[in-house]
C-alpha positions as CSV (number, residue, x, y, z in Angstrom):
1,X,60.8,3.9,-20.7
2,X,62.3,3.9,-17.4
3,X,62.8,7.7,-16.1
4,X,64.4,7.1,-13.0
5,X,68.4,7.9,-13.5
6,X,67.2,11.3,-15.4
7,X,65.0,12.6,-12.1
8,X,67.8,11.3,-9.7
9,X,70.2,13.1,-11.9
10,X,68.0,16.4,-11.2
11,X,67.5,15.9,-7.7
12,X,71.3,15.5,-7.4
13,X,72.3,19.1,-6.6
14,X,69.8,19.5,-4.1
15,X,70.3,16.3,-1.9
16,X,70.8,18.7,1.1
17,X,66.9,19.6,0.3
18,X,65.4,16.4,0.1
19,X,67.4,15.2,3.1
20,X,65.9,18.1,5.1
21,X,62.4,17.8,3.1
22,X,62.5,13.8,4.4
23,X,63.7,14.3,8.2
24,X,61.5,17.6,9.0
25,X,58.5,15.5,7.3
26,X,59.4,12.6,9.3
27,X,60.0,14.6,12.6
28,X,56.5,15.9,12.2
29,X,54.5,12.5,12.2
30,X,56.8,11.0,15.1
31,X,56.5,14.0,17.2
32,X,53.0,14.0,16.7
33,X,53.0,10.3,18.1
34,X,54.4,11.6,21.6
35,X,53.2,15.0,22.2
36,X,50.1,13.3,22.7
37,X,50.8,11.4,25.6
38,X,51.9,14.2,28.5
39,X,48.5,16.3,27.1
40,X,46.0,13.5,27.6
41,X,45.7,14.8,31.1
42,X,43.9,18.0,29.8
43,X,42.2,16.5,26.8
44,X,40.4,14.9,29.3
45,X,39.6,17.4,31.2
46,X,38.3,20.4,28.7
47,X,36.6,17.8,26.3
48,X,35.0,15.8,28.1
49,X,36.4,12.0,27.9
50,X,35.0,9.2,29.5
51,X,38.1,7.2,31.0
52,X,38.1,4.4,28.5
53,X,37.3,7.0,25.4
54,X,40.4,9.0,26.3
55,X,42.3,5.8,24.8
56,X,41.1,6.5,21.2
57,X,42.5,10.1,21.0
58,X,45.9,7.7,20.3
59,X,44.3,4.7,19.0
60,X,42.3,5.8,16.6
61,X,45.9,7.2,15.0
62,X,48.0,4.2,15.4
63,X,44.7,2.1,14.0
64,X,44.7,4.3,10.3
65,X,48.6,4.5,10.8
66,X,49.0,0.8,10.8
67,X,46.9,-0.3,8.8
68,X,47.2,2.0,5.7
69,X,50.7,1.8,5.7
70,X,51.1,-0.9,3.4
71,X,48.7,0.2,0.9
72,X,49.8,3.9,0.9
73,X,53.9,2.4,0.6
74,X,53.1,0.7,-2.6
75,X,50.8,3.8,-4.0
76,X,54.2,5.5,-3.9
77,X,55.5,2.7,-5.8
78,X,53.2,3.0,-8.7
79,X,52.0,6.5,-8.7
80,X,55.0,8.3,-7.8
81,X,56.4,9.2,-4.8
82,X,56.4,12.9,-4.6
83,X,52.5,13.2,-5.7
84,X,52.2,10.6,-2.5
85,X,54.1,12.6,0.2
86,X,52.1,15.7,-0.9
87,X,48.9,13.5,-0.5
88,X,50.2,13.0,3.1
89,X,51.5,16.0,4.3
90,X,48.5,17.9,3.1
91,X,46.4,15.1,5.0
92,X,48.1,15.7,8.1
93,X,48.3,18.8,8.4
94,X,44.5,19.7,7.7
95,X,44.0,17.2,10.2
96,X,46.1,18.8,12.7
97,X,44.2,21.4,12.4
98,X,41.0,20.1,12.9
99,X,42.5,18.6,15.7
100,X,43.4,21.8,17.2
101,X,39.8,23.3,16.7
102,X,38.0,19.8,18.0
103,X,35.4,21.2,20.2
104,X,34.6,17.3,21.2
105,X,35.6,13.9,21.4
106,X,34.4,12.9,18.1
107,X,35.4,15.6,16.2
108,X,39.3,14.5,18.1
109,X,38.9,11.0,17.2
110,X,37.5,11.5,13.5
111,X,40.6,14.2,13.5
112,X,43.0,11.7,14.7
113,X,42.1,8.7,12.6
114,X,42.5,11.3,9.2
115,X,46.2,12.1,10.6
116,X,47.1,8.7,10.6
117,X,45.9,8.1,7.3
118,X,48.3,11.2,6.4
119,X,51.5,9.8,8.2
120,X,50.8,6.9,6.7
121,X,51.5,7.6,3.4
122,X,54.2,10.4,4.8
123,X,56.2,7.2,7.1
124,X,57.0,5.3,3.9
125,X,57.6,7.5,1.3
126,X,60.3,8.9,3.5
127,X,61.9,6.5,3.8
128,X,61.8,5.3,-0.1
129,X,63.1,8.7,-0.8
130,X,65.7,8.3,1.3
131,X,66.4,5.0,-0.2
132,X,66.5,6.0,-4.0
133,X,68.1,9.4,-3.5
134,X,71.1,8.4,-1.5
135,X,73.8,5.8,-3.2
136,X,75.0,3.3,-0.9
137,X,78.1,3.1,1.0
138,X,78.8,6.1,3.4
139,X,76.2,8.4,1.6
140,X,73.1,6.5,2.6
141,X,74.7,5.2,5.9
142,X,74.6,9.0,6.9
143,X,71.0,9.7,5.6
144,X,69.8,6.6,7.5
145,X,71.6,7.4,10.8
146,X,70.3,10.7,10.5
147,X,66.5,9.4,9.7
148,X,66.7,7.1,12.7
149,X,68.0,10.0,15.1
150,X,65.0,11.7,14.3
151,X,62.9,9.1,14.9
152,X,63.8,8.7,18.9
153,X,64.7,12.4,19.5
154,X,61.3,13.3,17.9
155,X,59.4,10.8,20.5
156,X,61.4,11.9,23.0
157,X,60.9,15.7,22.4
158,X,57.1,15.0,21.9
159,X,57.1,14.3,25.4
160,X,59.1,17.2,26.5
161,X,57.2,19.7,24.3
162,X,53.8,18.1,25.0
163,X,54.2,18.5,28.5
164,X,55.4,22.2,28.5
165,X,52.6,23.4,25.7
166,X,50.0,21.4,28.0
167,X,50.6,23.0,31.2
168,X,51.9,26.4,30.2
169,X,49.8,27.1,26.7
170,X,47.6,24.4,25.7
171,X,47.9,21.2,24.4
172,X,46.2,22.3,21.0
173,X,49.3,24.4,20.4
174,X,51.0,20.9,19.7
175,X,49.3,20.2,16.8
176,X,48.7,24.4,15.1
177,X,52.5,24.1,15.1
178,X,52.4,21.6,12.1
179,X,50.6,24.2,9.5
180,X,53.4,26.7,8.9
181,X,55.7,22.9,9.4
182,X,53.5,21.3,6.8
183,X,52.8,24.2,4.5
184,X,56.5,24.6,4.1
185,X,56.9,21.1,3.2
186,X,54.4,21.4,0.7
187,X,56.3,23.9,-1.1
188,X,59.7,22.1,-0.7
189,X,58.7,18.9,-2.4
190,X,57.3,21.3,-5.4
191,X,60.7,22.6,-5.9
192,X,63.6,20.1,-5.0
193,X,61.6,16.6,-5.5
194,X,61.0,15.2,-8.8
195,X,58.6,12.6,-9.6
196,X,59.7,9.1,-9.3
197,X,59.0,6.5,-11.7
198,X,55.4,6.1,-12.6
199,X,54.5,2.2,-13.7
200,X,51.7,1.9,-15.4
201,X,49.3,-1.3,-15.1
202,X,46.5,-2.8,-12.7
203,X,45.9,-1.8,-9.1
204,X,46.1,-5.0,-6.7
205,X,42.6,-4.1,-5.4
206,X,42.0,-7.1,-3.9
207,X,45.6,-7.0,-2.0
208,X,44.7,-3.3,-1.0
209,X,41.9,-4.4,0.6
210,X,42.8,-7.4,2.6
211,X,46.2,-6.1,3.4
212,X,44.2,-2.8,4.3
213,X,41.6,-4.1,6.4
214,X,43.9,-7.2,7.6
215,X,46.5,-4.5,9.1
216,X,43.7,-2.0,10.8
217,X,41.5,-5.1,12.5
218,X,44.7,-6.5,14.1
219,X,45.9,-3.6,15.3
220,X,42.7,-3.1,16.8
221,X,42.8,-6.2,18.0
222,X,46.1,-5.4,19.6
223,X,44.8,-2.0,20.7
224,X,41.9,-3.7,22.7
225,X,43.6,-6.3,24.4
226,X,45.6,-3.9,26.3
227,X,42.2,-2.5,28.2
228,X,39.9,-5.8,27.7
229,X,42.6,-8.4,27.9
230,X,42.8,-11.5,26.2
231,X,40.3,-13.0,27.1
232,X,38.1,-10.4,26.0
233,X,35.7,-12.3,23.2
234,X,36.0,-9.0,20.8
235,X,39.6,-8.9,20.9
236,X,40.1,-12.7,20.0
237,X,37.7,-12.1,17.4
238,X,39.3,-9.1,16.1
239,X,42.8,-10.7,16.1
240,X,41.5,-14.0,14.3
241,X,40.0,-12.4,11.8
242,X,43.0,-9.7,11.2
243,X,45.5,-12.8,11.2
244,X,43.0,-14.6,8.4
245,X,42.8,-11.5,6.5
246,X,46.1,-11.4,6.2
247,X,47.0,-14.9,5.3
248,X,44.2,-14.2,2.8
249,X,46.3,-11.4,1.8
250,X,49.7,-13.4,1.4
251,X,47.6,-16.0,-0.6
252,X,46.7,-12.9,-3.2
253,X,50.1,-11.2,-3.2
254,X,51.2,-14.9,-4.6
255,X,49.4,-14.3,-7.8
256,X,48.9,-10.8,-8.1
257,X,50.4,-9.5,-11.7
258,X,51.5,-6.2,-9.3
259,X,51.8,-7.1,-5.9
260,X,51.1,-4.7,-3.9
261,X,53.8,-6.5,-1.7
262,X,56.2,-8.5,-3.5
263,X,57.0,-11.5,-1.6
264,X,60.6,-11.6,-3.0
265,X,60.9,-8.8,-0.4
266,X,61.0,-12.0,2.0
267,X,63.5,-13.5,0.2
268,X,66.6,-12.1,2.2
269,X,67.2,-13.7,5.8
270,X,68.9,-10.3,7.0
271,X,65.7,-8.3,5.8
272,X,63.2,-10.5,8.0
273,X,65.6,-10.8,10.9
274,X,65.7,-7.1,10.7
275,X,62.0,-6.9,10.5
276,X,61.2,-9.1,13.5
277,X,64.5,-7.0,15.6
278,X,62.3,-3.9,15.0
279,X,59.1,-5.1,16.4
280,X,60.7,-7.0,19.6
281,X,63.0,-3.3,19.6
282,X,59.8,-1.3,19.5
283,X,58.0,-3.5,21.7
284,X,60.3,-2.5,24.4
285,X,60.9,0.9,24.0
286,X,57.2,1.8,23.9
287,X,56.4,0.3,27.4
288,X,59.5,2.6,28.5
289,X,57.4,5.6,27.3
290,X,54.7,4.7,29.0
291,X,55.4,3.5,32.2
292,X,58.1,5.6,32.8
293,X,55.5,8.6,31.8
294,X,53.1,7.1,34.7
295,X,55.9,6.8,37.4
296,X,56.9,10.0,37.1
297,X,53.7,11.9,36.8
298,X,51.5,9.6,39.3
299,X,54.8,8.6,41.7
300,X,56.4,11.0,41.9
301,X,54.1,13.6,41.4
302,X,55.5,15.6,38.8
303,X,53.6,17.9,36.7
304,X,53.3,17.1,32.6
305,X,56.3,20.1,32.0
306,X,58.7,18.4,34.1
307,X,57.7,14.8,33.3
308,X,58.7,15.8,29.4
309,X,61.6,17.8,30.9
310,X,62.7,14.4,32.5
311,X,63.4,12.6,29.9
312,X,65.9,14.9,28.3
313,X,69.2,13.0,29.8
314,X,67.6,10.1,27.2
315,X,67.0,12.9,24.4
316,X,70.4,14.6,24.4
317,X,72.3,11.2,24.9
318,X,70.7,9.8,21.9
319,X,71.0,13.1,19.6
320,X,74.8,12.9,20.3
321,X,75.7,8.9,20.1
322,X,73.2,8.8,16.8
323,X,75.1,11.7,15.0
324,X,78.4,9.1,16.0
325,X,76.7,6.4,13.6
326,X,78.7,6.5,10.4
327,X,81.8,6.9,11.9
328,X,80.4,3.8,14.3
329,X,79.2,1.3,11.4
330,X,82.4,2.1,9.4
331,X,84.7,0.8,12.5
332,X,82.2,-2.1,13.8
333,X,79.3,-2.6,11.5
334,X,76.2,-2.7,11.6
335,X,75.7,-6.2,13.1
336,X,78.3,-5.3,16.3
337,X,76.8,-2.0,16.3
338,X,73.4,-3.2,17.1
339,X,74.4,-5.7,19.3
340,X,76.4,-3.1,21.3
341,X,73.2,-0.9,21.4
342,X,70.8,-3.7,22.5
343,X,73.0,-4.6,25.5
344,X,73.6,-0.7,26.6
345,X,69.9,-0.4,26.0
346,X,68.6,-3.4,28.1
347,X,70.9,-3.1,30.9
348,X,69.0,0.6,31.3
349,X,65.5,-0.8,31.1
350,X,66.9,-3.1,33.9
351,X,68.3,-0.5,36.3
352,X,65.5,1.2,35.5
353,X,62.8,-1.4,36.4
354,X,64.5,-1.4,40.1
355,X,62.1,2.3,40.8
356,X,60.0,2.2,43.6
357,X,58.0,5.0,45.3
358,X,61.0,6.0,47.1
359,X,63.3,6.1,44.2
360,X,65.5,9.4,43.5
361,X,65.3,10.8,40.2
362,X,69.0,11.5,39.2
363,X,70.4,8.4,40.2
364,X,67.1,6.1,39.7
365,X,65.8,7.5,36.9
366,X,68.3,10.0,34.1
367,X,71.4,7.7,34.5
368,X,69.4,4.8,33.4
369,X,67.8,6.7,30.8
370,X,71.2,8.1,29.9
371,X,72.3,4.2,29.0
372,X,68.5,3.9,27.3
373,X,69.7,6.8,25.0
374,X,72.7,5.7,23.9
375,X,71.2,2.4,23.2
376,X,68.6,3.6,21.1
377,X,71.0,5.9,19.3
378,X,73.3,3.2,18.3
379,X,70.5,0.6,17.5
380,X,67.7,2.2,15.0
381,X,70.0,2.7,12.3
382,X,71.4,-0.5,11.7
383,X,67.9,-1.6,12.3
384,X,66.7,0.9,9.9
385,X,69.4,0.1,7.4
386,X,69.1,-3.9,7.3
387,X,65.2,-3.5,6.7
388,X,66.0,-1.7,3.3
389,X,69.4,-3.4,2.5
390,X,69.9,-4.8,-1.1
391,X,65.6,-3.4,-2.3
392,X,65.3,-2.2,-5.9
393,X,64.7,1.3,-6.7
394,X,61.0,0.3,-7.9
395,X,60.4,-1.4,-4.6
396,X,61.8,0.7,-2.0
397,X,58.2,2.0,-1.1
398,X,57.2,-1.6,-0.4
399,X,60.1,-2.3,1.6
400,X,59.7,0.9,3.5
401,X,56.3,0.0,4.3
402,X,57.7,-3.5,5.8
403,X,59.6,-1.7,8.1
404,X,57.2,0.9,9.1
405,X,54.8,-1.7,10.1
406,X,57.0,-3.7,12.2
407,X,57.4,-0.7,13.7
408,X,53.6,0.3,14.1
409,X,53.0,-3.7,15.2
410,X,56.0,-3.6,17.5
411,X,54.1,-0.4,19.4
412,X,50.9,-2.0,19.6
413,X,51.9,-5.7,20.2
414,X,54.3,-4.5,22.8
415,X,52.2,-2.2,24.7
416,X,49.5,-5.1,24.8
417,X,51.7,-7.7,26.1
418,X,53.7,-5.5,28.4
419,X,50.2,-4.1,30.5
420,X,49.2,-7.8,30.3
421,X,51.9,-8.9,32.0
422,X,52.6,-5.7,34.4
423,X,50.0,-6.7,37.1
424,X,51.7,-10.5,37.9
425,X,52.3,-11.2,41.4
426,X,50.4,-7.9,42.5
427,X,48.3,-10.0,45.0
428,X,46.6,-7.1,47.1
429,X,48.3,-3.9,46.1
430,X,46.8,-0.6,45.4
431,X,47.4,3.1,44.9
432,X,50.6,3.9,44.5
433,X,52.5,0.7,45.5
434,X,50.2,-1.0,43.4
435,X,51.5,1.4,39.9
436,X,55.3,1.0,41.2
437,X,55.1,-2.8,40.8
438,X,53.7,-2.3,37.3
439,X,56.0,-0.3,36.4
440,X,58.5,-2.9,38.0
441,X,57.2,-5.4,36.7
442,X,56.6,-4.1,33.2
443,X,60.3,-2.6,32.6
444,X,61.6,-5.9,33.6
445,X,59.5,-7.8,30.9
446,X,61.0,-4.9,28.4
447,X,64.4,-5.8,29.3
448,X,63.8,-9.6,28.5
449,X,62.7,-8.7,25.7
450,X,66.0,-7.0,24.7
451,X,68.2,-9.3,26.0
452,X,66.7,-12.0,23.8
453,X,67.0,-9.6,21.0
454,X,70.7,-9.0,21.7
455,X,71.3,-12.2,22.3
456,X,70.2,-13.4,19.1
457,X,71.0,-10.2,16.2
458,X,74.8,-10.4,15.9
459,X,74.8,-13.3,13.9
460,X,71.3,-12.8,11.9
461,X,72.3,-9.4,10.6
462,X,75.3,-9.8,9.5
């Protein structure tokens, strides 16, 4: 008998609770992802890193994050969502901190790789609860607007707070924060989440474990190529064999009694278009994040504090224009309002790409970043929105998953592409001169890439 109206029914009164018990749990993994970056600088140093090992500290996260994600969204599916999120937020934050107390880089890495495997289960079922607990119309459009909000304001924060912990406290303080975070979570989802429908039949084992091990060897594959380059043979053999796994995987999913990703998901033009959007999107944004973290530390010299205090004019641009989204979507929709987004968006990667060595910070740097924000503010919720639009309730997990790995493979694909192509037309360029024209170079590919997004998502999301 299907359960599902009854525990929505319950979880009515309390839809403030389970809106705060998603966003605080989703802030958590996202800031995670970020607060990272502006810290590596002393992980390095009090650990003990080789140069190329230092990469893993945030590989070996995005490599369990991607490629559990799709196996841990369809879990929720059939298990139950709540007992799920609890699975991941008790994951998470053991492993942050064992993270905290990593005395080297193994015990870090091993750490890292079991906190991904926590936000992926945590990503998805966020999302899914967001999706079944909401009813559509201007109820879910303000949960969404407020999910994506978090999601950039938490990167960018990450940064800020990374920095600040790193250079004034220590960058293990980053990661103790998430046990009282995670602990109270914990208890929130006992009280104000009831279970979700439970289905009862056969595991797809053998679409858990292609999808599974698919997902994690192209990412790594992805991961590598950044460093190694193409032509590296492990990468190519990484990425063939991730791509076969996969279409091994779509090949099972056909038959599968209970797929652990329904191909009918597919079967809406606006849900792929939104799917591909998100990992062009994501592409972009993450080469932002990092190059403009390099410029301004190695350039211009500024010290991991201020580097995360620089990108607030981003930060507090997109908290404002994302808490504008519902009243947004209701005058232009979601198609115009994504288009509008993409453009403000690219036309700040593009100023932005213009830094040189002797480039200002106010008028080089935060007014660019000030367009960034607003771009990114007005763009992940409609993005967010399209990749769920028109799911059942008993697939919402699976469509989640969908749209947290385009995000996960627009990260890693986009990194690998973008510091592929950063070092074109360097010819004899070092030191500094030599990092400005990647970061030049770089940007500039990220704002292709959004103006062939915006050029082509009016009319395939609508």
């Amino acid at each position: 008998m299907n359960n599902q109206p009854a525990a929505t029914a319950s979880a009515a009164p309390h839809k403030a609770a389970i809106l705060a018990i998603i966003l605080v749990s989703y802030v958590m993994i996202v800031l995670d992802t970020s607060i990272v970056l502006t810290g590596l600088p002393k992980i390095h140093q009090e650990l003990g890193f080789t140069d190329t090992g230092l990469a893993w500290v945030q590989s070996a996260y995005t490599l369990t994050f991607g490629g559990l994600l799709l196996l841990a969204a369809r879990a929720g599916d059939i298990h139950g969502r709540r007992r799920l999120l609890q699975l991941g937020l008790a994951l998470f934050t053991v492993a942050s901190l064992a993270i905290g107390l990593a005395q080297s880089p193994a015990m870090l890495v091993a750490a890292r790789a079991i906190q991904g495997a926590g936000a992926a289960i945590v990503a998805p079922s966020t999302l899914a609860l967001l999706q079944t607990t909401f009813t559509a119309g201007r109820e879910r459009t303000r949960a969404i607007a407020l999910y994506s909000a978090v999601a950039g304001i938490a990167a960018s924060v990450g940064l800020v707070l990374g920095g600040v912990l790193a250079e004034w406290l220590s960058w293990r303080v980053g990661f103790f924060i998430n046990l009282p975070i995670g602990a109270a979570m914990l208890a929130a989802t006992r009280r104000y989440l009831a279970e979700s429908e439970v289905t009862h039949g056969r595991f797809d084992v053998a679409g858990a474990a292609s999808s599974t091990l698919g997902m994690a060897v192209l990412v790594y594959g992805l991961i590598r190529s950044a460093g190694a380059g193409w032509g590296d043979g492990l990468t190519q053999g990484a990425s063939a064999a991730g791509v076969l796994l996969l279409a091994a995987f779509i090949a099972i999913e056909r038959r599968a009694a209970h797929a652990i990703l329904p191909l009918r998901l597919f079967a809406s033009r606006q849900r792929n278009a939104a799917y591909g959007a998100r990992v062009l999107f994501l592409g972009a944004m993450i080469g932002f994040f990092f190059f403009t973290t390099q410029f301004l530390q190695v350039v211009l010299g500024y010290p991991p504090s201020l580097t995360g205090l620089a990108f607030l004019p981003m930060t507090l641009v997109n908290f404002g224009v994302a808490l504008c989204v519902p009243r947004l979507t209701r005058r232009l929709g979601n198609a115009r309002l994504l288009a509008l987004g993409l453009a403000a968006t690219a036309l700040g990667m593009a100023w932005l790409s213009r830094v040189d060595a002797g480039t200002a910070y106010w008028q080089g740097v935060a007014l660019p970043m000030v367009l960034i924000g607003a771009g990114q503010g007005m763009a992940l919720s409609p993005l967010t929105a399209a990749g769920v639009a028109g799911v059942p309730a008993q697939d919402a997990g699976a469509a989640s998953g969908l749209v947290n790995v385009a995000h996960q493979m627009g990260n890693a694909l986009g990194l690998a592409v973008l510091v592929a192509v950063a070092g074109l037309g360097a010819g004899q360029l070092a030191g500094l001169p030599l990092l400005a024209h990647r970061v030049t170079v770089a940007l500039g590919g990220a704002s292709a890439m959004l103006l062939v997004l915006s050029a082509r998502t009016e009319g395939e999301l609508a």
